[in-house]
C-alpha positions in Angstrom: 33.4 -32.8 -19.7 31.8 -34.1 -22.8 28.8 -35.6 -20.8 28.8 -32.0 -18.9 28.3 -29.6 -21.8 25.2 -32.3 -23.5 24.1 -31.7 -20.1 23.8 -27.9 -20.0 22.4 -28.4 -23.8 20.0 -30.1 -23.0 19.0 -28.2 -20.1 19.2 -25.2 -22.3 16.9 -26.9 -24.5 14.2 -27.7 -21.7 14.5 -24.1 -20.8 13.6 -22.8 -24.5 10.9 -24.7 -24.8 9.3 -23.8 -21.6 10.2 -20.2 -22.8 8.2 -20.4 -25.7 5.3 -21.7 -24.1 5.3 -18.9 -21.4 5.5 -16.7 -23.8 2.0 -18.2 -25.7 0.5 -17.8 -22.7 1.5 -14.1 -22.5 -0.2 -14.1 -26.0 -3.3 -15.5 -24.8 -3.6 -13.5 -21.6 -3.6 -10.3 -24.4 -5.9 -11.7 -26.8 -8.3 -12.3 -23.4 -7.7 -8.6 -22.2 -9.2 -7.6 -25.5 -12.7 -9.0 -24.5 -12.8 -7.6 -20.8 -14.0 -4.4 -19.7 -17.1 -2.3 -19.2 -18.2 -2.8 -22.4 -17.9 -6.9 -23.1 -16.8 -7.3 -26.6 -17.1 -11.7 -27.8 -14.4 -13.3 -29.5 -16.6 -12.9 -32.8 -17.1 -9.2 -32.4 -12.9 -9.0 -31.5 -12.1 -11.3 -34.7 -14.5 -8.8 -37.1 -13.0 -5.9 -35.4 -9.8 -6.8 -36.0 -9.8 -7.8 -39.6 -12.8 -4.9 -40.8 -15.2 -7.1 -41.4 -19.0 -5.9 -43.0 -20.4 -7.6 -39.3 -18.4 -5.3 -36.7 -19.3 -2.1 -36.1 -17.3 1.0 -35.7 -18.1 1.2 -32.0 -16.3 -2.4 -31.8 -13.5 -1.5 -34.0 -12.9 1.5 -31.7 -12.8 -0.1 -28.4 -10.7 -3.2 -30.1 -8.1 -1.5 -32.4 -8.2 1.7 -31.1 -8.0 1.3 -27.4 -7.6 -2.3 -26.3 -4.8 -3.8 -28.4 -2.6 -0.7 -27.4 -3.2 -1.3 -23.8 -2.4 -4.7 -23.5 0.8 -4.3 -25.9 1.7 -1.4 -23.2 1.2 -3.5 -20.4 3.5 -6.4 -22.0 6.2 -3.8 -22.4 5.9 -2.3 -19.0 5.4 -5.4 -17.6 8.6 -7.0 -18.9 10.7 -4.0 -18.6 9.7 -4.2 -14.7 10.4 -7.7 -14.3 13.8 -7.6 -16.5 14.7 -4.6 -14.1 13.7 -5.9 -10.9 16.1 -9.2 -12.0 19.2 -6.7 -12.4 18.6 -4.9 -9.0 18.5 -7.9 -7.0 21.8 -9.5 -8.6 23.6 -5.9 -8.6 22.9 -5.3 -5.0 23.1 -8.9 -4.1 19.7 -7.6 -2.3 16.5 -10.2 -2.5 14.5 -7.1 -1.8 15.4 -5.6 -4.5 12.4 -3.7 -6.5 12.3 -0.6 -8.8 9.3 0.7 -6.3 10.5 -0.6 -3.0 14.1 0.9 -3.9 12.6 4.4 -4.8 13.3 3.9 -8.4 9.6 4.4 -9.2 9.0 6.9 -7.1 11.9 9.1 -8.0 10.7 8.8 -12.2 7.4 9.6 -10.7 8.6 12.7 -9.4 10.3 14.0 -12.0 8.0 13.5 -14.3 5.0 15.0 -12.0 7.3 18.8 -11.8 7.6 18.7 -16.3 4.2 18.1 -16.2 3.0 20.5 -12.7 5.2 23.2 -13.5 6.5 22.7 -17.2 3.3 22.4 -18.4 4.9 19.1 -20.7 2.0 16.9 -21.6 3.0 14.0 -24.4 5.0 11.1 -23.2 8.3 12.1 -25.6 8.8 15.2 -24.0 8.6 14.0 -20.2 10.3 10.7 -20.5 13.6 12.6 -19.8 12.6 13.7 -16.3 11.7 10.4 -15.5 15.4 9.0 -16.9 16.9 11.8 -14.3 14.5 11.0 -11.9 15.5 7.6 -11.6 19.2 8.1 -11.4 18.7 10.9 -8.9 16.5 8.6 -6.3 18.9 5.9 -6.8 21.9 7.6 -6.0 20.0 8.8 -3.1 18.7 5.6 -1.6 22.4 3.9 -2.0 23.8 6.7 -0.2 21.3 6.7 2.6 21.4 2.8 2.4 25.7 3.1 3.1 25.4 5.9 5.4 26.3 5.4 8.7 28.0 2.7 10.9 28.5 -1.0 9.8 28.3 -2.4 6.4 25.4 -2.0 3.8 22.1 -4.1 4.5 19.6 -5.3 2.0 17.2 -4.2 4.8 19.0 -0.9 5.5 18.9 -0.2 1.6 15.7 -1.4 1.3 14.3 1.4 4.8 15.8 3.7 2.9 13.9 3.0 -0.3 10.9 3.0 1.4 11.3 6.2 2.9 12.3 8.0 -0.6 9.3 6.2 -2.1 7.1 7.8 0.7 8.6 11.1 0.5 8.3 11.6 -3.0 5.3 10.3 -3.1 3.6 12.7 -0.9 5.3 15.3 -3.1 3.8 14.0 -6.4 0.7 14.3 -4.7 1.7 17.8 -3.6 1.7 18.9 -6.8 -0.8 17.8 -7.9 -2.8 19.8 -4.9 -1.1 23.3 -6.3 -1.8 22.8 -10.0 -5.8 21.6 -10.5 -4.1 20.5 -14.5 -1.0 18.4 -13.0 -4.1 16.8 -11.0 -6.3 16.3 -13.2 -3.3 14.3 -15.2 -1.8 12.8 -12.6 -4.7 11.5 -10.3 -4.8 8.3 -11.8 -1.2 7.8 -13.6 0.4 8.5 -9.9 -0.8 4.7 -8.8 0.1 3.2 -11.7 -2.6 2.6 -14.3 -3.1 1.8 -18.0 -6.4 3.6 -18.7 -6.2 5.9 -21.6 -3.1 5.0 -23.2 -3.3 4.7 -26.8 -0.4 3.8 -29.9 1.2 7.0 -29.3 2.6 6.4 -25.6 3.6 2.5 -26.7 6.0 3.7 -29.5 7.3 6.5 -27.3 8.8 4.3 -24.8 9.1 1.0 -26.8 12.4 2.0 -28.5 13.8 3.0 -24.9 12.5 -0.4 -23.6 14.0 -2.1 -26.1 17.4 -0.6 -25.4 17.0 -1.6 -22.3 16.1 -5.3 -22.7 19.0 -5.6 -24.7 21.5 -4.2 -22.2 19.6 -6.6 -19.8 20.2 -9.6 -21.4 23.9 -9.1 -22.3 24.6 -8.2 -18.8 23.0 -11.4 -16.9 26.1 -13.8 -16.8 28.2 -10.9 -15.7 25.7 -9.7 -13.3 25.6 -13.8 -11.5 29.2 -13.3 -11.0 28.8 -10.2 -9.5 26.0 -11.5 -7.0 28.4 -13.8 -5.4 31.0 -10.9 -4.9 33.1 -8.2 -6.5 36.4 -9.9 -5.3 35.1 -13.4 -7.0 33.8 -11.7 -10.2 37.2 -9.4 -10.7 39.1 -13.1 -10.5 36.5 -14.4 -13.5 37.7 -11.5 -15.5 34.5 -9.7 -15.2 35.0 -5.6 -15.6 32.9 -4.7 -12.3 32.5 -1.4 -12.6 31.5 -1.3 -16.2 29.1 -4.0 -15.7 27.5 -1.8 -12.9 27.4 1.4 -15.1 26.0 -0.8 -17.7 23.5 -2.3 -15.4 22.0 0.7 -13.6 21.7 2.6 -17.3 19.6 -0.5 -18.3 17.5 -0.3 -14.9 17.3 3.6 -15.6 15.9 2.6 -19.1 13.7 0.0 -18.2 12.1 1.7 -15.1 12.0 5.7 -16.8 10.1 4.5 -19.4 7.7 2.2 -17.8 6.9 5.1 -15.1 6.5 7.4 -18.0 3.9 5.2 -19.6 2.1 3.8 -16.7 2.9 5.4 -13.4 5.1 3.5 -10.6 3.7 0.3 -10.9 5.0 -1.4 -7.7 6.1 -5.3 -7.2 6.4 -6.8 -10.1 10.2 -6.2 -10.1 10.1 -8.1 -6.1 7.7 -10.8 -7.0 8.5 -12.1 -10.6 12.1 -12.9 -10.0 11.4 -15.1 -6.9 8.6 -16.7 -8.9 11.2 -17.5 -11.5 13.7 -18.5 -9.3 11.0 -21.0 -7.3 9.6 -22.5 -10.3 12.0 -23.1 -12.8 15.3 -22.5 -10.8 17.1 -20.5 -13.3 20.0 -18.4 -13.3 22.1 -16.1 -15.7 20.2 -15.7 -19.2 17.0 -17.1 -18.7 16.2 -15.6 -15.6 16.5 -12.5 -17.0 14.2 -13.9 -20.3 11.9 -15.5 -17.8 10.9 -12.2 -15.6 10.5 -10.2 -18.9 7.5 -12.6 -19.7 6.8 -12.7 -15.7 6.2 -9.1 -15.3 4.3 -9.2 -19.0 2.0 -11.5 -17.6 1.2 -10.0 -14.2 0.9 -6.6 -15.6 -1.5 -8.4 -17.9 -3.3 -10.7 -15.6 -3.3 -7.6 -12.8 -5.3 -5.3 -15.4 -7.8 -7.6 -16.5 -8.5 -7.9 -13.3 -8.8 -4.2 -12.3 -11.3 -4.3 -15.9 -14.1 -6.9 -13.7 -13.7 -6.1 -9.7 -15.5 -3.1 -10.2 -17.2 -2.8 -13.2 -18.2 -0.5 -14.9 -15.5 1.4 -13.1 -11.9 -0.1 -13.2 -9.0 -0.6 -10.6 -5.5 0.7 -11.5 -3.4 -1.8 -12.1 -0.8 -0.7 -9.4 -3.5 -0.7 -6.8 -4.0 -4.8 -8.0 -0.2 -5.2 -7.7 0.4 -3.3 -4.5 -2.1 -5.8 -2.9 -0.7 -9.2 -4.2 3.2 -7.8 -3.5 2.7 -6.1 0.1 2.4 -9.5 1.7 5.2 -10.9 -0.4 7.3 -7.6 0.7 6.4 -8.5 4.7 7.3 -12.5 4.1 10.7 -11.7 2.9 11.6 -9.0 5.2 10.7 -11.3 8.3 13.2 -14.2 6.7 15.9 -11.8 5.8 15.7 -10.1 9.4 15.1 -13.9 11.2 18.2 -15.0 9.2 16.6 -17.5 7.5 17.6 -16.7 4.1 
């Protein structure tokens, strides 16, 4: 026993330290988003900008403080919240497919918060982040029904159709209403695929504190939420409150994904892909893979923009469009395996 527990210390160990150095590479993937995009700013210009010095002009301090730091601290939070929530899907529904986007999550945030801003004529992020909360516990509810509707037992490929066909439905309505109202349009033409252009300090610190919540919840919920991925009969023996863990867990989700969709749109995949990833590469479990797909989604969100910033400059790709191409082959892979058997 003794031999046992300096076993999982050191392993816990091993996994800190790899933690911390994912997360300086986070750092560094934001300190590069800061130079990219269709006006190139050096790491001399970004280092006046930052601290006012007499060399930097106002332009640079602009583009720097006033645009660039915010966006890539928004795409850390949106990013992890993503990953975190995608992490607590797939153990909650024991479902490998599990992704706030695929599962309608997204979508159904995306909605709600297309009809405050189409027909409530709500335009800052505080006052719409509520649809999306409601949104996201309405197209959940809807996609487990349709998911347990019907003959034989509950799928991850049946819940996972039916996600896919919310996500599709409301997504043609979110572009319905943008069609009737030329305002919602113009407001929601590019925040409907998922994008980080044009957010500034004020939609960061309108979500953060819900994000925060949310990672919290995450994290005190992972050990309960591994028991509860090998079955509610198993988890119940280990003592673990099932039902409140899954009231807990989809409120964190509902946190996590509302305000990410509020911020940015329905970024889709990073939920599917980073836990896999983490599961792949460092093979953990409990804990750390939550802690691990909070910096996994940070960095793709990250690396996904900066990308978007150079494929078509001076223009830019939305970062959901980046994502949606890396994750749709991903999303066909383990479809095949889970319908083959193989997994």
């Amino acid at each position: 026993m003794v031999s046992a527990h300096a076993g999982n210390r050191r392993r816990g160990s091993t996994y800190a330290l790899w933690w911390f150095g994912f997360a300086l590479v986070v750092v560094l993937l934001a300190w590069l988003s800061l130079f990219v995009g269709a006006r190139p700013v050096s790491a001399a210009q970004v280092w006046d900008a930052l601290f006012a010095y007499a060399g930097s002009s106002d332009r640079d301090q602009e583009v720097v403080v006033g645009y660039r730091i915010p966006r890539a601290l928004l795409a850390v939070v949106v990013g992890g919240a993503l990953g975190m929530a995608g992490s607590l899907i797939q153990r909650l529904m024991r479902n490998p497919l599990g992704d706030p986007q695929i599962l309608g999550v997204n979508a159904g945030a995306s909605f709600a918060v297309a009809v405050a801003v189409g027909f409530l004529g709500l335009t800052s992020t505080w006052s719409y982040i509520w649809f999306a909360f409601a949104g996201a516990v309405a197209a959940m509810a809807i996609v487990y029904g349709l998911g347990s509707a019907g003959r034989g037992r509950m799928t991850p490929v049946r819940v996972t159709m039916a996600g896919v066909a919310v996500t599709a439905v409301l997504t043609g309505a979110v572009r319905g209403i943008g069609l009737l109202n030329p305002d919602a349009f113009d407001a929601l033409r590019i925040w409907e695929v998922g994008s980080l252009i044009g957010r500034d300090n004020s939609v960061l610190l309108a979500v953060l504190p819900f994000v925060v919540v949310g990672a919290i919840l995450a994290m005190s919920l992972a050990r309960p939420l591994d028991a509860i991925s090998m079955g509610d009969d198993l988890a119940t023996a280990m003592g673990v409150p099932v039902r409140r863990v899954r009231l807990l867990t989809i409120i964190a989700v509902v946190l996590l994904c509302g305000a990410a969709t509020a911020a940015a749109g329905p970024i889709g995949f990073v939920g599917l892909m980073v836990p896999h990833a983490v599961r792949m590469l460092a093979g953990v479990g409990g804990w750390w893979l939550t802690a691990f797909s909070m910096l996994g989604g940070a960095a793709l969100v990250l690396v996904s923009d900066v990308v978007g910033r150079v494929l078509v400059r001076p223009d830019e790709v939305p970062v959901g469009i980046v994502t949606a191409f890396v994750g749709a082959p991903i999303l066909v892979i383990l479809v095949r395996r889970l319908s083959s058997g193989t997994s």
